[in-house]
C-alpha positions in Angstrom: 7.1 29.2 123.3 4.0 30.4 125.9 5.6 28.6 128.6 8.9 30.3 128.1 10.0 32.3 131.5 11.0 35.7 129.7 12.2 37.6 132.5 16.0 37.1 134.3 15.4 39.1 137.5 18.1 41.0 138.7 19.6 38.4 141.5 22.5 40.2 142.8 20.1 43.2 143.5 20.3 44.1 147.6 23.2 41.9 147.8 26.3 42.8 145.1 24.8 46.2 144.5 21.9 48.1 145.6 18.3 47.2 144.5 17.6 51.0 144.7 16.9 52.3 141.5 17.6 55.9 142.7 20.7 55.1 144.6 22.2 52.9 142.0 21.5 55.6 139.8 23.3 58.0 142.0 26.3 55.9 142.4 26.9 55.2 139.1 26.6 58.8 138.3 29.2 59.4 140.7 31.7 56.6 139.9 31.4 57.7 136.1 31.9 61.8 137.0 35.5 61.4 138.2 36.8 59.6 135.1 37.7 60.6 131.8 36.6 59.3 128.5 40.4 58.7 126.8 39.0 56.1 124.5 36.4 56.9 123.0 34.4 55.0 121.1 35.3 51.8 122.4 34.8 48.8 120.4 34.9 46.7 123.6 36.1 46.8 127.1 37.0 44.8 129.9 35.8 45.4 133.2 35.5 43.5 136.7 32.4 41.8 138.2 32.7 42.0 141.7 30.6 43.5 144.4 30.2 47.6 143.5 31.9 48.7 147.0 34.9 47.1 145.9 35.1 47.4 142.0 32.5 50.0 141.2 34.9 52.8 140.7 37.5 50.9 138.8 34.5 49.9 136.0 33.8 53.3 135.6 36.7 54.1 133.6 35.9 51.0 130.9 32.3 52.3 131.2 33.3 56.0 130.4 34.0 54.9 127.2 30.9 53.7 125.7 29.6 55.8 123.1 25.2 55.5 123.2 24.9 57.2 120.0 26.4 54.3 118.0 26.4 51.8 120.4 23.1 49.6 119.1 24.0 45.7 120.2 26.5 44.6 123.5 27.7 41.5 123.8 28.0 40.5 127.4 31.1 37.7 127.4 30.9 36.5 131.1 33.0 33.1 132.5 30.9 30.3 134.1 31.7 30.3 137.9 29.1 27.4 139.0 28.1 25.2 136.2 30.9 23.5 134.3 30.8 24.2 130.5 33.0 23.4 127.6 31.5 25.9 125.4 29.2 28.5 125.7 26.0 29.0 126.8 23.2 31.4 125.4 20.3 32.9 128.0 17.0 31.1 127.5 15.2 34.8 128.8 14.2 37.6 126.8 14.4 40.5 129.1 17.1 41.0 131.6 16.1 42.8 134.5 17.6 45.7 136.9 16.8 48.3 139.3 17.5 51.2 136.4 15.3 49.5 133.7 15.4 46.1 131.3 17.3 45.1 129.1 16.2 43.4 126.2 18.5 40.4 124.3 18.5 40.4 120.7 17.0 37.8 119.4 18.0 38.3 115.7 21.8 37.7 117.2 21.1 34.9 119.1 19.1 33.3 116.0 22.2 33.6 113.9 24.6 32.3 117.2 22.3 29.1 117.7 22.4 28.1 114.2 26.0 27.8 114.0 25.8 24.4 116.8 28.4 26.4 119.1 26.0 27.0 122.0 24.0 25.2 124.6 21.3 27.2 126.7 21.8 28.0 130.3 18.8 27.3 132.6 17.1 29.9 134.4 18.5 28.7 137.6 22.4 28.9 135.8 21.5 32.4 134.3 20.1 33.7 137.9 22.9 32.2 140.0 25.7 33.6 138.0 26.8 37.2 138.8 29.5 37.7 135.8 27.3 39.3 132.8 24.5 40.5 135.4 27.4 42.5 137.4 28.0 44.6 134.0 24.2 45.1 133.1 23.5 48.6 136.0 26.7 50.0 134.1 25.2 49.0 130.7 21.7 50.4 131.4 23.3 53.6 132.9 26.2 54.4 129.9 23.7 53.8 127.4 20.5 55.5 129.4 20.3 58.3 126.5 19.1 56.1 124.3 17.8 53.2 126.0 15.5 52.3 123.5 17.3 51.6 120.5 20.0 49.4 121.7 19.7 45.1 122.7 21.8 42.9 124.6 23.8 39.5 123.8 24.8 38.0 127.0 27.6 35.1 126.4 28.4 32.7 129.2 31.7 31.5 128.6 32.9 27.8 129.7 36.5 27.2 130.1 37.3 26.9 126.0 39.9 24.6 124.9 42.5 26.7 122.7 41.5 25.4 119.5 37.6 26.1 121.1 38.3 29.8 122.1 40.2 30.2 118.2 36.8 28.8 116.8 35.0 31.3 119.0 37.2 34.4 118.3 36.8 33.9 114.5 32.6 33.4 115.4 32.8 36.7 117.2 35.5 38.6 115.1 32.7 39.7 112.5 30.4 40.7 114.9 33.9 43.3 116.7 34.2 44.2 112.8 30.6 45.9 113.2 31.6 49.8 115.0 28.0 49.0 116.1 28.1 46.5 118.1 30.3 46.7 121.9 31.9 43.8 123.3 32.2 43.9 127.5 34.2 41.1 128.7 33.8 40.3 132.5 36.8 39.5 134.6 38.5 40.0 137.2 42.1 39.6 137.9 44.5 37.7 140.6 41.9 35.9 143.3 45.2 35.9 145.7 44.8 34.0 149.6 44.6 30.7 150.9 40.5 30.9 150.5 41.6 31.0 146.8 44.5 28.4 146.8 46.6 30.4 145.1 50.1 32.4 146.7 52.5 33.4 144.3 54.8 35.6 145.6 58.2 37.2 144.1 60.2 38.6 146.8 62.1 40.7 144.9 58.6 42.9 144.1 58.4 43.9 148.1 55.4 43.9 150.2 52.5 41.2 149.0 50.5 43.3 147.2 53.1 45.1 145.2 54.1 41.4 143.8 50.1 40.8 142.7 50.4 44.2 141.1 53.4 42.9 139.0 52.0 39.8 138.2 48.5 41.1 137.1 50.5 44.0 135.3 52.2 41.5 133.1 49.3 40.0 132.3 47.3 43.4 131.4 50.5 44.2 129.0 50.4 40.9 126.8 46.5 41.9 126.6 47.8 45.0 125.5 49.4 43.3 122.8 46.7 41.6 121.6 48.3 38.1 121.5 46.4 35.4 122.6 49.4 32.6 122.3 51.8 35.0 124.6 48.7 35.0 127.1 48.0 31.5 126.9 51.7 31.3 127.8 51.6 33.6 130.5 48.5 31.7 131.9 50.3 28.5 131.8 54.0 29.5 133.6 51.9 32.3 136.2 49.0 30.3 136.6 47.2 34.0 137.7 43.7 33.1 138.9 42.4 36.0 136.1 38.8 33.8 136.1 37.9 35.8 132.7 40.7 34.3 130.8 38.4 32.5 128.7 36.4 35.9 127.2 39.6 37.5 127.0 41.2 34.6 124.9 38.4 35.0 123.0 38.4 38.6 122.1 42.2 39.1 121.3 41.7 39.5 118.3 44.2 42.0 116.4 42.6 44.5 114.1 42.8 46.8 117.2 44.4 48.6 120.0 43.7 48.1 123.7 44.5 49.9 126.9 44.1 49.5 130.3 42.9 52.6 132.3 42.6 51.6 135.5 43.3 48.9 138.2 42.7 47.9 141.8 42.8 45.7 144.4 40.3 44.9 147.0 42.5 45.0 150.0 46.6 45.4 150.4 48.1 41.8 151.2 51.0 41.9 153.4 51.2 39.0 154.5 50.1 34.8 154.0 46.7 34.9 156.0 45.2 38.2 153.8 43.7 37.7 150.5 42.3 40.3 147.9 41.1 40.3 144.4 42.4 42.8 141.7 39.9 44.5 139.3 41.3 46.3 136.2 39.5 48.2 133.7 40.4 48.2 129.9 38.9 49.9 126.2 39.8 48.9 123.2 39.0 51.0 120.1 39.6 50.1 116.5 41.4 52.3 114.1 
C-alpha cells in the first residue's frame, strides 16, 4: 500500500469550473440562494455534469435538497465517457480533491463493494480524465460544508450495464438507498442533440427544435418519475435519447420511493439542423 497515489486532484479545476476556492464558493452560494428546498431530505438526486456556466444553476435545485445533518456517506454513480466498461469501476484514491476542500472515500464501503467481485478499479489516469462524478464533488463539498467532517464519499463509475447487469447492481445498491444515511447523486445529463452528437430526432408536430428535445427529454423525466426501469429501458430503445447517464439511472430505479424532477435546461435553443445543445435536468427523490 506505500506506493498507492492517494490523492485524485481536481482535473476539471480552471477549465469546467473555477479553480478559485473563493469564487467557486461564491457561485455556488449564489446558484443555491435562488432555489427552494421542496424535497427535503433527499434520499438521492440526479443532477447534470456539464461545465458550471451552462448547468450550474440547474444543479442547484437537486443540491438544495441535501440535508448535512443526516447525510453521513454519498454515493457518487457517474457513467464512463472514455474507457469502455461492462461493469463498474471503484477509485483506486483515497482523497478526492477540490478548490473548497477534500473529500475523503469510504473505505469501509468500498471494502464491502470489492468483496462482492462486481468491480474493477479505475486507474488514476481513468479517474482524472473523467469529469462525471468530479463535476458533482464542488456541489457536494458545498451542501454538506456544515459538517464537513463527519461525512465520506463513494464514487461509482458506471460502464454501460447489460439489463440483467444494471438489475444485479440495483439489488447491490438497494440496501445501501434503504440506509436514510446514506445519499445517492447520479450524474447525467440529458439529450446530446446536433450533428457533433449524431443524433437529430425531431417531431414536427412539437414546433421549433428545441421545443421537440424538451418533449422528448420530458417523456423520459416522467417514466423516471415512475420509477420503472423496464418502461425506461423501453423508452431508451424506441427514442434512442442520448441521456449518457442512463446506466446510473437504470440502476437506481428502484421503487420504495418517490421522485421528482425540479428543474430542467438546455444549453442553447436549437432551431434549426446545424445547432446542437445539451439538456440538464435536475431531480430529488425522498423516501416515505
Amino acid at each position: 500500500m506505500s506506493n498507492r497515489v492517494v490523492c485524485r486532484e481536481a482535473s476539471h479545476a480552471g477549465s469546467w469550473y473555477t479553480a478559485s476556492g473563493p469564487q467557486l464558493n461564491a457561485q455556488l452560494e449564489g446558484w443555491l440562494s435562488q432555489v427552494q428546498s421542496t424535497k427535503r431530505p433527499a434520499r438521492a438526486i440526479i443532477a447534470p455534469h456539464a461545465e458550471y456556466t451552462y448547468c450550474g444553476s440547474c444543479a442547484a435545485h437537486a443540491y438544495k435538497q441535501v440535508d448535512p445533518s443526516i447525510t453521513r456517506r454519498i454515493f457518487i454513480l457517474g457513467p464512463s465517457h472514455h474507457v469502455p466498461l461492462s461493469r463498474c469501476a471503484l477509485s483506486s484514491v483515497v482523497i478526492y480533491r477540490t478548490p473548497l476542500y477534500d473529500l475523503r472515500i469510504d473505505q469501509k464501503i468500498y471494502g464491502e463493494l470489492w468483496k462482492t467481485g462486481m468491480f474493477e478499479r479505475m486507474s488514476l489516469q481513468t479517474d482524472e480524465d473523467e469529469h462525471s462524478i468530479e463535476m458533482h464533488l464542488p456541489y457536494t463539498a458545498k451542501a454538506m460544508e456544515s459538517h464537513k467532517d463527519e461525512f465520506t464519499i463513494i464514487p461509482v463509475l458506471v460502464g454501460a450495464l447489460s439489463e440483467s447487469k444494471e438489475q444485479e447492481f440495483r439489488k447491490l445498491f438497494s440496501k445501501y438507498l434503504a440506509d436514510p444515511s446514506n445519499l445517492f447523486v447520479v450524474s447525467s445529463d440529458f439529450c446530446h442533440w446536433g450533428q457533433r452528437f449524431r443524433y437529430s430526432y425531431y417531431d414536427e408536430s412539437q414546433g421549433e427544435i428545441y421545443r421537440s428535445i424538451e418533449h422528448l427529454d420530458k417523456m423520459g423525466v416522467s417514466i423516471i418519475e415512475q420509477l420503472d426501469p423496464v418502461s425506461f429501458s423501453n423508452y431508451l430503445k424506441k427514442y434512442h435519447n442520448t441521456i449518457c447517464g442512463r446506466h446510473p439511472i437504470g440502476v437506481l430505479l428502484n421503487a420504495i420511493t418517490d421522485f421528482s424532477f425540479l428543474n430542467y435546461a438546455q444549453s442553447s435553443q436549437c432551431r434549426n439542423w446545424q445547432d446542437s445543445s445539451v439538456s440538464y435536468a435536475a431531480g430529488a427523490l425522498t423516501v416515505h
